[in-house]
Structure formats: structure tokens, C-alpha cells
Backbone as JSON Lines, residues from 0, in Angstrom:
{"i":0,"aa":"X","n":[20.23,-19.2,13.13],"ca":[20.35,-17.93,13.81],"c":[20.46,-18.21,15.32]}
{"i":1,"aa":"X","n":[21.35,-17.32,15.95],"ca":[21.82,-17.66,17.53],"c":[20.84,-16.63,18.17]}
{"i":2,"aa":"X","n":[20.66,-16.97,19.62],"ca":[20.14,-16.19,20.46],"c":[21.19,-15.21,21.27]}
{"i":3,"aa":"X","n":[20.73,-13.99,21.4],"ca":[21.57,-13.35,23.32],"c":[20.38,-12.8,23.71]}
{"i":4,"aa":"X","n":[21.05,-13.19,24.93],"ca":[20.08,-12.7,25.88],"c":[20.07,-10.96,26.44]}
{"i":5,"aa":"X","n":[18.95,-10.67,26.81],"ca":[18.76,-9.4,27.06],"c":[17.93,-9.2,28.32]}
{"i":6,"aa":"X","n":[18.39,-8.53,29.28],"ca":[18.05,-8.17,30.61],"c":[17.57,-6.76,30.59]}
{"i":7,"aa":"X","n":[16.48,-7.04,31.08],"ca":[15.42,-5.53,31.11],"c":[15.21,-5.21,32.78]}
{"i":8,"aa":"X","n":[15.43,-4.18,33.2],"ca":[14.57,-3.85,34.54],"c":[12.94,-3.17,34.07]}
{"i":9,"aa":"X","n":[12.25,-3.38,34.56],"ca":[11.02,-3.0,34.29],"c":[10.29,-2.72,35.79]}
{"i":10,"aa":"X","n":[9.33,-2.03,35.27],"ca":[8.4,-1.5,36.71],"c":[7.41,-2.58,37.03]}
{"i":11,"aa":"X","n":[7.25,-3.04,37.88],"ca":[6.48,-3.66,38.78],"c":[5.19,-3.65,38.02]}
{"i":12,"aa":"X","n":[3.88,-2.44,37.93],"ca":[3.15,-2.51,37.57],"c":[3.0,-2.78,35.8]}
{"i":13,"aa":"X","n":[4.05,-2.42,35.14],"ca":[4.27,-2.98,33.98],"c":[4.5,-4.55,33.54]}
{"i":14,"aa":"X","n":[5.29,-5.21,33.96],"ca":[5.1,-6.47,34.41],"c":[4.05,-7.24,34.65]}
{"i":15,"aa":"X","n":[3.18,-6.18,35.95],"ca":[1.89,-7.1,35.7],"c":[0.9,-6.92,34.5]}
{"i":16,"aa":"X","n":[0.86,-5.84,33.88],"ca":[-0.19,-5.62,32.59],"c":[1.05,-6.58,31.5]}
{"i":17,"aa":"X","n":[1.87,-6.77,31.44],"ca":[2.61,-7.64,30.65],"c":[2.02,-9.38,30.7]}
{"i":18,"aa":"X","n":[1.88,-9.31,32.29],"ca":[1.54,-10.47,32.6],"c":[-0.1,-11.22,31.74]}
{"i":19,"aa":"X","n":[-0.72,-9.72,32.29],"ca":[-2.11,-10.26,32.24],"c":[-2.43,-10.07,30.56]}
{"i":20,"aa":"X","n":[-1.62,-9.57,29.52],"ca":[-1.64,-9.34,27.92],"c":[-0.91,-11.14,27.66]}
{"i":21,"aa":"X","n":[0.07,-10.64,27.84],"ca":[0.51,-12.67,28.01],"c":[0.07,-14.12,27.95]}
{"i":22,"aa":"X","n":[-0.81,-13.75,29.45],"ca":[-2.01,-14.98,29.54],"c":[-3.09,-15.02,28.73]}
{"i":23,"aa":"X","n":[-3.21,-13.84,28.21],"ca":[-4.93,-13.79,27.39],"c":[-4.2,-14.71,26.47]}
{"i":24,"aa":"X","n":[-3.34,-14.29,25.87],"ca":[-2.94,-14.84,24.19],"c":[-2.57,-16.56,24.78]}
{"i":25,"aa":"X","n":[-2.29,-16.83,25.85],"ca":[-1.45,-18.1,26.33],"c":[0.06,-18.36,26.15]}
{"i":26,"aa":"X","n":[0.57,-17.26,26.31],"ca":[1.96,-16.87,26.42],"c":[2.68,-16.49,27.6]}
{"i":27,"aa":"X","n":[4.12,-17.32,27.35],"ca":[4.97,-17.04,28.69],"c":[5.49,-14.91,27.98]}
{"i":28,"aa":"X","n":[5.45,-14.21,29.16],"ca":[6.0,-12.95,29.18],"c":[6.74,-13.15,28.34]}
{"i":29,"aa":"X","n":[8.06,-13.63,28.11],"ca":[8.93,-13.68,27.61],"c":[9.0,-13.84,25.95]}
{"i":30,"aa":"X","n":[7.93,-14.84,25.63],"ca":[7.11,-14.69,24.1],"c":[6.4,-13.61,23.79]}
{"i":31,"aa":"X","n":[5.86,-12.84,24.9],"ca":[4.93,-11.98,24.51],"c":[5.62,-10.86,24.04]}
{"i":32,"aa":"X","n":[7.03,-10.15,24.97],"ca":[7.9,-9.07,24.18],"c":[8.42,-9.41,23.25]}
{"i":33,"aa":"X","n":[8.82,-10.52,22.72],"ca":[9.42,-11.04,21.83],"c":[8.36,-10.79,20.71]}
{"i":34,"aa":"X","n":[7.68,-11.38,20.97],"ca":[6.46,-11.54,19.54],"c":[6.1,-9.88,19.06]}
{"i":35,"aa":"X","n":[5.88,-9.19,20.27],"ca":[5.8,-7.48,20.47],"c":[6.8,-6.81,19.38]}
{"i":36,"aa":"X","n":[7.69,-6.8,19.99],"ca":[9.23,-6.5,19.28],"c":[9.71,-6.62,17.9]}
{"i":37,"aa":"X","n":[9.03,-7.52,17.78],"ca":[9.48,-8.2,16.35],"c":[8.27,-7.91,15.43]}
{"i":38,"aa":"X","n":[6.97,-7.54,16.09],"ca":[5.8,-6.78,15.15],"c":[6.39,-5.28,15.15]}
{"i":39,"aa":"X","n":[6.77,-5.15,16.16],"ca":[7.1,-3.35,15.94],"c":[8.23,-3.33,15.01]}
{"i":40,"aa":"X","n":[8.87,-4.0,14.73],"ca":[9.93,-4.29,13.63],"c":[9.74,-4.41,12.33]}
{"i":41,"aa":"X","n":[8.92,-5.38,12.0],"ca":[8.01,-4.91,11.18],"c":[7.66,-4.2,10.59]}
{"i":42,"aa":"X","n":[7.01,-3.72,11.34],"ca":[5.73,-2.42,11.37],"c":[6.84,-1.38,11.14]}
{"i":43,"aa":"X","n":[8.11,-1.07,11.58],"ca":[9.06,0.17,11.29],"c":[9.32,-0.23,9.91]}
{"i":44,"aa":"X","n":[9.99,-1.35,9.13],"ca":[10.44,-1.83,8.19],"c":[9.47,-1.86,6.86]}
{"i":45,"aa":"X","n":[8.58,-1.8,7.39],"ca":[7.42,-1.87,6.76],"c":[6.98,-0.79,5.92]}
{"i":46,"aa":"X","n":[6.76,0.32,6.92],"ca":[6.59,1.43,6.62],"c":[7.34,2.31,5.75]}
{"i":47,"aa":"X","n":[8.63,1.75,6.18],"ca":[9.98,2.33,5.26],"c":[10.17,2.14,4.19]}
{"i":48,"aa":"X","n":[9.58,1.19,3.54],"ca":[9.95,0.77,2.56],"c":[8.31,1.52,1.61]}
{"i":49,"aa":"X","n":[7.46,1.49,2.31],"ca":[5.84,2.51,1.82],"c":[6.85,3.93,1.52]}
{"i":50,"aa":"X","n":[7.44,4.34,2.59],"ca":[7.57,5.41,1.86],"c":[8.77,5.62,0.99]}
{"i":51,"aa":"X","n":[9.89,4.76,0.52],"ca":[10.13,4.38,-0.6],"c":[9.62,4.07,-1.59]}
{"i":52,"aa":"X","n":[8.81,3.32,-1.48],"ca":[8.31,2.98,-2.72],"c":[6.9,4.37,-3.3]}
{"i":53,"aa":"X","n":[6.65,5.17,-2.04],"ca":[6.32,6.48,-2.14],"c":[6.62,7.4,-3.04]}
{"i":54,"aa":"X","n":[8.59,7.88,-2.61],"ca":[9.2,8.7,-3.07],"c":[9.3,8.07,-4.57]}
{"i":55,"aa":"X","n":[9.72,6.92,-4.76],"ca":[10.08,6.64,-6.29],"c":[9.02,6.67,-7.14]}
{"i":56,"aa":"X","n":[7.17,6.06,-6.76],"ca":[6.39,6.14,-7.4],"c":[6.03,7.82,-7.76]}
{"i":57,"aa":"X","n":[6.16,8.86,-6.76],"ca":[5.72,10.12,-6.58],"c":[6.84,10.84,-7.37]}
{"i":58,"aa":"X","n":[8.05,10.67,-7.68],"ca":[9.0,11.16,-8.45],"c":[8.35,10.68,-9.99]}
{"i":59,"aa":"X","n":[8.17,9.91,-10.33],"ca":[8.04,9.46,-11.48],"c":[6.38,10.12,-12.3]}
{"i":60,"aa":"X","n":[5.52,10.34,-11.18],"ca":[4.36,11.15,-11.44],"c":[4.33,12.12,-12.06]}
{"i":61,"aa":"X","n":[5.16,13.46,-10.91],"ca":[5.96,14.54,-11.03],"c":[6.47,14.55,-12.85]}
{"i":62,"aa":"X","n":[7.22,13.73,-13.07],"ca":[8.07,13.71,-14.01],"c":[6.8,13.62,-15.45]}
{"i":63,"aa":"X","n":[5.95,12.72,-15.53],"ca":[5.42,12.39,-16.46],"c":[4.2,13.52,-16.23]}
{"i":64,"aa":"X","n":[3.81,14.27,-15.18],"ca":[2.9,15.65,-15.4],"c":[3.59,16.32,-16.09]}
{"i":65,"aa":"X","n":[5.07,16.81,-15.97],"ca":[5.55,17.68,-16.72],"c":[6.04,17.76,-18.28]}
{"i":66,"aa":"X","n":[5.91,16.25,-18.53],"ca":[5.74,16.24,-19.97],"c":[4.38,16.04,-20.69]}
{"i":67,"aa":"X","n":[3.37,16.11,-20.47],"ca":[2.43,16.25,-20.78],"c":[1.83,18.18,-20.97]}
């Protein structure tokens, strides 16, 4: 898998709370959105698929109350 690069402007004081979340873990900034990004990715993908597997389990409920 290839990399591109991506250029962010960001606020000054954001940057520095970026900074100081960064160092706790022992991470360059640049790992830290990355690592960020890719949990929130996740975490969206994740979820999506809960509530898939939601709708299909909850359809099938539905279905077997009504034959009873």
C-alpha cells in the first residue's frame, strides 16, 4: 500500500494540545493523527456494520414473533 501526503492548516493552539497528546504516548504529531484517524475509522466501520448486523438480526426476530 502507497502513501499521499496530506497538508492540513491547523490552529496554533491546536497543534500545541496535539503536541502535548503526542508526547505523552511518545509520538511524533504526525503518528498521533494518523493513529487518531484510523481509530475513528474504525470506530465508523465498526459501528456500521453493529447496525447491520442489527437490522438483519432484528428483522428475523420480528419475523419469528409473528409466527408464533
Amino acid at each position: 500500500m502507497g502513501s499521499t501526503v496530506l497538508s492540513l492548516r491547523i490552529d496554533g493552539e491546536l497543534l500545541d494540545r496535539l503536541k502535548q497528546h503526542a508526547a505523552r504516548r511518545g509520538m511524533s504529531v504526525q503518528d498521533y493523527v494518523v493513529r487518531t484517524l484510523i481509530r475513528d475509522d474504525f470506530d465508523e466501520r465498526f459501528q456500521a456494520a453493529v447496525d447491520e448486523t442489527e437490522k438483519f438480526y432484528g428483522a428475523q426476530e420480528v419475523a419469528a414473533e409473528e409466527v408464533t
